[in-house]
C-alpha positions as CSV (number, residue, x, y, z in Angstrom):
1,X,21.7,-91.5,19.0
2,X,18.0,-91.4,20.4
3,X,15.1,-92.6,18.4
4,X,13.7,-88.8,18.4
5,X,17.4,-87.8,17.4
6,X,17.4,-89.9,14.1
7,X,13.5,-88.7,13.6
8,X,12.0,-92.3,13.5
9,X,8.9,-93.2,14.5
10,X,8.3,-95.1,18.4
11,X,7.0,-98.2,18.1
12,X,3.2,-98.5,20.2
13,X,5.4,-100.6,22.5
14,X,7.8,-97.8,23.1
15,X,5.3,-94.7,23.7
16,X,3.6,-97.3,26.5
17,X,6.9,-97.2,28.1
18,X,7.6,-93.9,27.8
19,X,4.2,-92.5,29.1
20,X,4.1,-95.4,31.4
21,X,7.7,-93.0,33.2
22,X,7.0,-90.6,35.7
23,X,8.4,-87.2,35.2
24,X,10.3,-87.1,38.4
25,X,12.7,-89.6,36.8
26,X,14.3,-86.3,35.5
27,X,14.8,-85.0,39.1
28,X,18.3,-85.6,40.7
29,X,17.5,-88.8,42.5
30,X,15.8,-90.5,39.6
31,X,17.7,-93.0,37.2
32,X,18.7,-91.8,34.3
33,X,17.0,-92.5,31.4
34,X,17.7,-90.9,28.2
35,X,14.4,-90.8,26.2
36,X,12.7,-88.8,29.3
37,X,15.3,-86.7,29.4
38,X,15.4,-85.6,25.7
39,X,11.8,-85.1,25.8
40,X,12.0,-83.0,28.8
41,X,14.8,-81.2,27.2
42,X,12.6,-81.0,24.3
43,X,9.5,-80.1,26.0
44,X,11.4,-77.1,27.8
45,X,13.2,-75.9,25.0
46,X,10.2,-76.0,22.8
47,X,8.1,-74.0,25.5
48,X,11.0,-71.6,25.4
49,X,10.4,-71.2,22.0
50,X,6.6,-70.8,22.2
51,X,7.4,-68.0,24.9
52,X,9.5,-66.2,22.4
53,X,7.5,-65.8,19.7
54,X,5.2,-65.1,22.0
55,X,7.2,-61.7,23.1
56,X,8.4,-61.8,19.8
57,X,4.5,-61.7,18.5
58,X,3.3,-59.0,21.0
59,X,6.1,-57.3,20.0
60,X,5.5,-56.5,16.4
61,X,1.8,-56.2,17.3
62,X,2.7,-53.0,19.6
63,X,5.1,-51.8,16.8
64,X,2.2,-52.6,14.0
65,X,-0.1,-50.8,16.3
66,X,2.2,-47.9,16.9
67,X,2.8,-47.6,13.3
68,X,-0.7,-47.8,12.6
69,X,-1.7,-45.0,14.6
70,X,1.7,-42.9,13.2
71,X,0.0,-43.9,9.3
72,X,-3.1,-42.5,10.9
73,X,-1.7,-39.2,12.7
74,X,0.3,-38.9,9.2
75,X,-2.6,-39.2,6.8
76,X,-4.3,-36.9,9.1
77,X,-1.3,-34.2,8.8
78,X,-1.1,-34.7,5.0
79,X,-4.9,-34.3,4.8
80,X,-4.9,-31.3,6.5
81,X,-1.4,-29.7,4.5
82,X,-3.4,-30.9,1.7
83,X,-6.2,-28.3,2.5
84,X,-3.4,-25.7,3.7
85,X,-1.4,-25.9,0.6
86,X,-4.7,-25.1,-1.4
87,X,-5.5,-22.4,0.6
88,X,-2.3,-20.9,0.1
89,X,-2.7,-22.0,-3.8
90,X,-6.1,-19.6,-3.6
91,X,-4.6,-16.5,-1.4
92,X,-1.4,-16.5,-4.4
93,X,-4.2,-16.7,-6.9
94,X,-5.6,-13.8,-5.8
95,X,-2.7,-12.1,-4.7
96,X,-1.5,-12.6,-8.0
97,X,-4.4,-10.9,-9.6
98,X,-4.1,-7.9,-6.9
99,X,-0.8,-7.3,-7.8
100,X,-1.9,-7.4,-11.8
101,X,-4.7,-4.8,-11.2
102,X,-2.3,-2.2,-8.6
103,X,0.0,-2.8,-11.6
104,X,-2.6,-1.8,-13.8
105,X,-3.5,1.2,-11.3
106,X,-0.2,2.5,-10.7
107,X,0.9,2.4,-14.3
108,X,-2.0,4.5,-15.3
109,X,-1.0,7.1,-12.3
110,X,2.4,7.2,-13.4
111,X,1.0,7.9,-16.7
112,X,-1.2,11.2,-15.5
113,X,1.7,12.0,-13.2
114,X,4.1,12.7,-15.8
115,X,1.1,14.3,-18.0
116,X,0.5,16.6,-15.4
117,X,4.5,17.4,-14.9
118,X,4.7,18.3,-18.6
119,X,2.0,20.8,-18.4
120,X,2.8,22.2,-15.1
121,X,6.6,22.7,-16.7
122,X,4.4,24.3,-19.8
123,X,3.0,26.2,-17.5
124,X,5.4,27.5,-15.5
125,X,8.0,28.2,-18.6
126,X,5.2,30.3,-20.1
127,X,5.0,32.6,-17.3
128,X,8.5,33.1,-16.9
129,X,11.7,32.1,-18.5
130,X,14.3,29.4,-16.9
131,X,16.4,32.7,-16.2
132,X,13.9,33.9,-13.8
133,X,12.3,30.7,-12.2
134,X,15.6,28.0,-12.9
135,X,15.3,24.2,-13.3
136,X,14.2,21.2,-10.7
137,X,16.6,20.7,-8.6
138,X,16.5,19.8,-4.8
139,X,17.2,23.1,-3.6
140,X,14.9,25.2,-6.4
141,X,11.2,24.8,-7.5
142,X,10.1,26.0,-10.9
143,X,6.8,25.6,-10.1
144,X,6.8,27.4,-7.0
145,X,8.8,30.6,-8.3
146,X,6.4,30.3,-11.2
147,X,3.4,30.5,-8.7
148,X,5.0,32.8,-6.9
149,X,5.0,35.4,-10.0
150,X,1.2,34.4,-10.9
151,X,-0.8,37.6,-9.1
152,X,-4.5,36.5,-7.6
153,X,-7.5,37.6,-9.1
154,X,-8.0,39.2,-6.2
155,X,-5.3,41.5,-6.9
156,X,-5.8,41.5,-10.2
157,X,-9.3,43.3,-10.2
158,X,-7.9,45.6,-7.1
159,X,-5.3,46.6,-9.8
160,X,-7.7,46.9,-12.0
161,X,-10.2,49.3,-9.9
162,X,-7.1,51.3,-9.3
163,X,-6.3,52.1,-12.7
164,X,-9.5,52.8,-13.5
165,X,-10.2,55.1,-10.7
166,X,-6.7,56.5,-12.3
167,X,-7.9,56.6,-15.6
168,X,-10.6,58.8,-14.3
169,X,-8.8,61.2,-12.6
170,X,-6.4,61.5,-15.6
171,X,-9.2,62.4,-17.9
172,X,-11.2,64.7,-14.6
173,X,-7.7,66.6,-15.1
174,X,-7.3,66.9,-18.2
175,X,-11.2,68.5,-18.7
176,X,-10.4,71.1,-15.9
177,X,-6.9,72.2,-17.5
178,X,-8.8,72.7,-20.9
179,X,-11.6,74.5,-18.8
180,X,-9.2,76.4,-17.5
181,X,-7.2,77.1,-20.4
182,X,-10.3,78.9,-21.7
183,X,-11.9,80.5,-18.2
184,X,-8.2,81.3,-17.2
185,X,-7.8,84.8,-19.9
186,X,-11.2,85.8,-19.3
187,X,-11.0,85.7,-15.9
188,X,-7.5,87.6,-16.1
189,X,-9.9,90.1,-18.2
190,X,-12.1,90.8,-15.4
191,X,-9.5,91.3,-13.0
192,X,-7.2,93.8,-15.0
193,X,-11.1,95.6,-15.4
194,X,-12.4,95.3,-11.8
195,X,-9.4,96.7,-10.7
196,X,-9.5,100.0,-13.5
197,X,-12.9,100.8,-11.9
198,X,-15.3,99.0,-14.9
199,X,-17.2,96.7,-12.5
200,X,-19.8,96.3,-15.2
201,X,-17.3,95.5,-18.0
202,X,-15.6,92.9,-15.6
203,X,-19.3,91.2,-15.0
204,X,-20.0,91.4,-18.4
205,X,-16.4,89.3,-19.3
206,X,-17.4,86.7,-16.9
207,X,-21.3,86.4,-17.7
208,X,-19.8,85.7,-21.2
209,X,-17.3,83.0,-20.0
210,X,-19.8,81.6,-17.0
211,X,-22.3,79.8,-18.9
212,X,-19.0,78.2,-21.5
213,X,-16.9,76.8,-18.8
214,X,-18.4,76.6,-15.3
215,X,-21.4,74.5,-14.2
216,X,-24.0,75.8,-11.3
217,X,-22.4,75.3,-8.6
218,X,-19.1,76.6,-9.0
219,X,-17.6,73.3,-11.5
220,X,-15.7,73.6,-14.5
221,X,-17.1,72.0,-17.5
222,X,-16.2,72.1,-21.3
């Protein structure tokens, strides 16, 4: 074995020698000599080395820097799905409380919706039997056939004028068949005398009845 194989020190004598060699005694001409070629073998071998962890250095640099910048783009994505997810947080907040007060709303239509179904079917039931009008069903409307029997106020005061107007005719007829019932014999009277020759008798029947039954102007009164 070599001195540098067995790791013990060269003597001051020795290193003289050996830096005393030129480095073309490794070439193929040169004689050999084994301590210059170990430490050639040495030298290249160790410069190898040096070169690799060179690459080997660079190498995890790039990779550190790559992951650096992927930490960076990362924080920067979590940062802003950090904002996102309290955004969304706030819009289900208040979604949540939207929901609560249509909740609120629509319960307390339902409420008046079925309020207002009771007293329509109060309605309708009192105006007409479930005989006449029927139940709810899809092809019948209570409601509708109970509307449908309600007459207008319209109407009703038309009705109204008309039986009046009835009313007094009734009663107009009445007066002249009890005017009548009294003119009628004394008229008879004056007729059955008028026709015997006793014009005066026959004037005076009807100047006794005239002024009774029969306004000026030819009406009947009582």
């Amino acid at each position: 074995m070599t001195d540098l194989d067995q790791n013990a020190a060269l003597s001051s004598s020795r290193l003289e020698e050996i830096r005393d060699l030129n480095v073309d005694s490794c070439s193929a001409g040169a004689p050999y000599n084994p301590d210059v070629w170990t430490l050639e073998k040495a030298r290249t071998d160790l410069l190898a080395h040096v070169d690799s962890l060179t690459e080997t250095a660079y190498n995890q640099a790039r990779m550190l820097s790559e992951i650096t910048d992927a930490c960076v783009a990362v924080e920067g994505d979590a940062l802003r799905h950090r904002t996102q997810v309290a955004e969304l947080s706030a819009e289900v907040q208040r979604l949540k409380a939207a929901l609560a007060k249509e909740e609120e709303t629509s319960g307390g239509l339902i409420d008046e919706r079925d309020h207002m179904e009771k007293l329509l079917d109060t309605f309708a039931y009192t105006l007409a039997p479930e005989e006449v009008i029927g139940e709810h069903s899809s092809g019948n409307d209570p409601w509708q056939n109970a509307l449908d029997l309600v007459t207008s106020v319209a109407e009703v005061d038309r009705l109204r004028d008309l039986a009046a107007e009835r009313d007094q005719a009734v009663a107009s007829a009445r007066h002249l068949a009890g005017a009548m019932a009294k003119v009628g014999p004394a008229l008879l009277e004056a007729l059955r005398l008028a026709a015997a020759g006793d014009a005066a008798s026959a004037a005076a029947v009807l100047g006794d009845v005239a002024p009774e039954g029969v306004e000026e102007g030819g009406e009947v009164r009582g």
